[in-house]
C-alpha positions as CSV (number, residue, x, y, z in Angstrom):
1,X,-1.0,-14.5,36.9
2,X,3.0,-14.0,36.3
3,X,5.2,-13.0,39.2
4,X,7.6,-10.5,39.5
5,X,10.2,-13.6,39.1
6,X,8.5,-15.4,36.0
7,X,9.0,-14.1,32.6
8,X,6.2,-13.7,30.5
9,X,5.5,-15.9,27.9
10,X,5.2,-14.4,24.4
11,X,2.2,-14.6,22.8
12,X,2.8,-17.4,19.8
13,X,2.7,-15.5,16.1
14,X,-0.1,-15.2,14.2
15,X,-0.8,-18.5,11.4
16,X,-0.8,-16.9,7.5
17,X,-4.6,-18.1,7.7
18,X,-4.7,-15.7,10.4
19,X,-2.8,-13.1,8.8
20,X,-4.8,-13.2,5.7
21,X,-8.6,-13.0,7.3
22,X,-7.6,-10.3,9.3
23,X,-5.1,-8.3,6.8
24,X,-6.8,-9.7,3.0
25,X,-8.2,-6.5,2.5
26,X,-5.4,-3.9,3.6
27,X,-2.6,-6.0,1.9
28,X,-5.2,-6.2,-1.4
29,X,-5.6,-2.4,-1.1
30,X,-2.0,-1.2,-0.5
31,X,-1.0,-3.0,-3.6
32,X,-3.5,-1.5,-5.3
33,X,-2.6,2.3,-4.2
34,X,1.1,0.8,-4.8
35,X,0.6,0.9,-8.5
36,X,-0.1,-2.8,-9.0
37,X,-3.1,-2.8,-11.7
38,X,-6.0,-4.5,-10.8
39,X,-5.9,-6.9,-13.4
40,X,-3.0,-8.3,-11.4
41,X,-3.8,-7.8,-8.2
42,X,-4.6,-11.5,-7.3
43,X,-1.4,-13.0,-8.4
44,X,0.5,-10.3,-6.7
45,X,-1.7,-10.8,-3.5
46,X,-0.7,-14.5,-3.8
47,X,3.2,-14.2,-4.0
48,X,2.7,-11.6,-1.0
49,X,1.3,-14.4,1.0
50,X,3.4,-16.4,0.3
51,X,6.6,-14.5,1.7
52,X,4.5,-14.2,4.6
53,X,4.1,-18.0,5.0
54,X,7.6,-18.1,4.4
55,X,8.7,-15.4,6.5
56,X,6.6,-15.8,9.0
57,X,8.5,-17.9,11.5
58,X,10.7,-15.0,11.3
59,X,8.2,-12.1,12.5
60,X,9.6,-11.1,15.9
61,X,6.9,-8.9,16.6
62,X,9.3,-5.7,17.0
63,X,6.6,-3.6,14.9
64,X,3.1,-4.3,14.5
65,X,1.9,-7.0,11.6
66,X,0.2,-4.4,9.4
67,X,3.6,-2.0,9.4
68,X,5.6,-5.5,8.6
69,X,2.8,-6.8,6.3
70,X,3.5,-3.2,4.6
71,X,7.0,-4.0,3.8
72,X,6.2,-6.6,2.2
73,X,3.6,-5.2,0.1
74,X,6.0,-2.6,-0.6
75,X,8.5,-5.0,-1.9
76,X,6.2,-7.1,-3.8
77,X,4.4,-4.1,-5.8
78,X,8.2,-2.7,-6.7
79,X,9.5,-6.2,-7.5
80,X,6.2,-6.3,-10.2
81,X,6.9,-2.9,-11.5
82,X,10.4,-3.3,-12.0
83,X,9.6,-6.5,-13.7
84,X,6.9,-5.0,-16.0
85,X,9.3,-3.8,-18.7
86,X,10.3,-7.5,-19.4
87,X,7.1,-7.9,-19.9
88,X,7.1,-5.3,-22.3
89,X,3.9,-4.3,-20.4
90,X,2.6,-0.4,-19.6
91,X,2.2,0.1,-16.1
92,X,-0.2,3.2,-16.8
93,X,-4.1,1.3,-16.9
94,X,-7.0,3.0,-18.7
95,X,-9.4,4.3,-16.6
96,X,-11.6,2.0,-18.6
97,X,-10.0,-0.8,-17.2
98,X,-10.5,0.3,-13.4
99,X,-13.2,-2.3,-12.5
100,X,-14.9,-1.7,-9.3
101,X,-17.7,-2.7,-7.2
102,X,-21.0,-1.5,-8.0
103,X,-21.8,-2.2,-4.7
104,X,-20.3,1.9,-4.5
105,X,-21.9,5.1,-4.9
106,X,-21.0,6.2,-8.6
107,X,-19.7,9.5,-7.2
108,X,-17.3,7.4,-4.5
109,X,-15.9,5.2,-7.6
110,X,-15.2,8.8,-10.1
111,X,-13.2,9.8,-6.9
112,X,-11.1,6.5,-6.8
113,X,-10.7,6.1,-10.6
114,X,-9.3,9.3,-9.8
115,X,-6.9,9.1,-6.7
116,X,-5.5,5.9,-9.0
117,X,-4.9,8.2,-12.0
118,X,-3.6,10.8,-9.8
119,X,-0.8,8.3,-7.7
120,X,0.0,6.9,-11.1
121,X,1.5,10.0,-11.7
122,X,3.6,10.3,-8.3
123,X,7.2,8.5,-8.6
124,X,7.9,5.4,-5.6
125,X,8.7,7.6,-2.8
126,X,6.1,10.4,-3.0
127,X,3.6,7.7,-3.8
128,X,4.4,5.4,-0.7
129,X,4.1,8.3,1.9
130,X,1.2,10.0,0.5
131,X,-0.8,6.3,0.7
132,X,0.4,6.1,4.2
133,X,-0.9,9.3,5.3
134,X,-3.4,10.3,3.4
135,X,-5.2,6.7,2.2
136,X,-4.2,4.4,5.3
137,X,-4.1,7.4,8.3
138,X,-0.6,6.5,9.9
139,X,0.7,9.5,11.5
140,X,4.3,11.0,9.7
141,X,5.9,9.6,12.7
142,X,4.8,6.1,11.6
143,X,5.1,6.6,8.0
144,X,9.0,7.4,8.5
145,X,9.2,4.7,10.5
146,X,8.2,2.0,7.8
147,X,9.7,3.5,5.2
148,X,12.9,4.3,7.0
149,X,13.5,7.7,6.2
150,X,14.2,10.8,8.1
151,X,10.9,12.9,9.1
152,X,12.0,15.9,7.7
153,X,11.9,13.4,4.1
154,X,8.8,12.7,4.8
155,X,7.3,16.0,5.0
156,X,9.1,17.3,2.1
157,X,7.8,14.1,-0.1
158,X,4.3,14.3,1.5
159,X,4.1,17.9,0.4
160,X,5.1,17.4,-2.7
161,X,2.8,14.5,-3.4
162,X,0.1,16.6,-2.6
163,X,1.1,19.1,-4.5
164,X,1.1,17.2,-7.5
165,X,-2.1,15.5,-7.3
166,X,-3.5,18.2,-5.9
167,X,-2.2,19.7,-9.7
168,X,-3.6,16.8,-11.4
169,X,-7.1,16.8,-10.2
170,X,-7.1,20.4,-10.8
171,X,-6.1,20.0,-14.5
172,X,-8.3,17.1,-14.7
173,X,-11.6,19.3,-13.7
174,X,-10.7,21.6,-15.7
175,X,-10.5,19.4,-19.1
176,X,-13.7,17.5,-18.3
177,X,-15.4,21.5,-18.2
């Protein structure tokens, strides 16, 4: 037990191998919902790991590891879209090419070949706070938070997110009638 007169001692930082079992999946899916195809999802999962070995050493636990893991996820999917043209690539996938599990209820995989379509057509900043609060859950308090933008922002890009993807489902249901 500490006394009043003894500081407590910080708990050490996670290792990357502890990072990566218990964030693999969340940092896999945010790039995914961040507009990284899933052709290249592994490679950019790899070079996101690998700022967080590097960077590591530096976490000072002031937010949580998924809000900080998030940054860097964030960073990593705009470095590889900004980086796509000199590639002379197309960041826009065929929904052919959206390979899932088929571990997944056919209906549950429509709805995500879907959502991807639907983000793909959201610029940066809508996209970001509508996968924060509608995909991941985080409350607009903590969505403002790790994007660093005023809460009234947030509203007014979360509402218009919506409102567009909202639109595009909409239009696609009606061409598949």
């Amino acid at each position: 037990m500490v006394s009043p007169s003894q500081p407590a001692v910080a708990a050490p930082p996670p290792t990357t191998a502890q990072v990566f079992a218990q964030y693999g999946p969340y940092v896999f899916r945010t790039l995914r919902y961040l507009g990284v195809p899933e052709r290249d999802l592994p490679d950019v999962v790899q070079e996101t790991f690998v700022v967080v070995h590097r960077k590591l050493p530096e976490f000072e636990a002031r937010s949580s590891v998924r809000t900080w893991l998030y940054r860097i996820c964030r960073r990593t999917a705009s470095d590889y879209r900004r980086k796509a043209h000199v590639r002379r690539e197309s960041l826009r996938q065929p929904t052919d090419e959206l390979v899932l599990p088929t571990t997944q209820p056919v209906h549950a995989l429509e709805a995500r070949q879907l959502l991807l379509r639907a983000l793909d057509t959201l610029d940066d900043e809508k996209r970001e706070v509508f996968v924060l609060a509608e995909v991941e859950g985080l409350t607009m308090t903590g969505v403002v938070e790790v994007l660093g933008c005023p809460l009234q922002t947030g509203y007014s890009r979360l509402s218009a997110a919506r409102k567009r993807v909202e639109e595009f489902v909409r239009a696609t249901q009606r061409g598949a009638a």
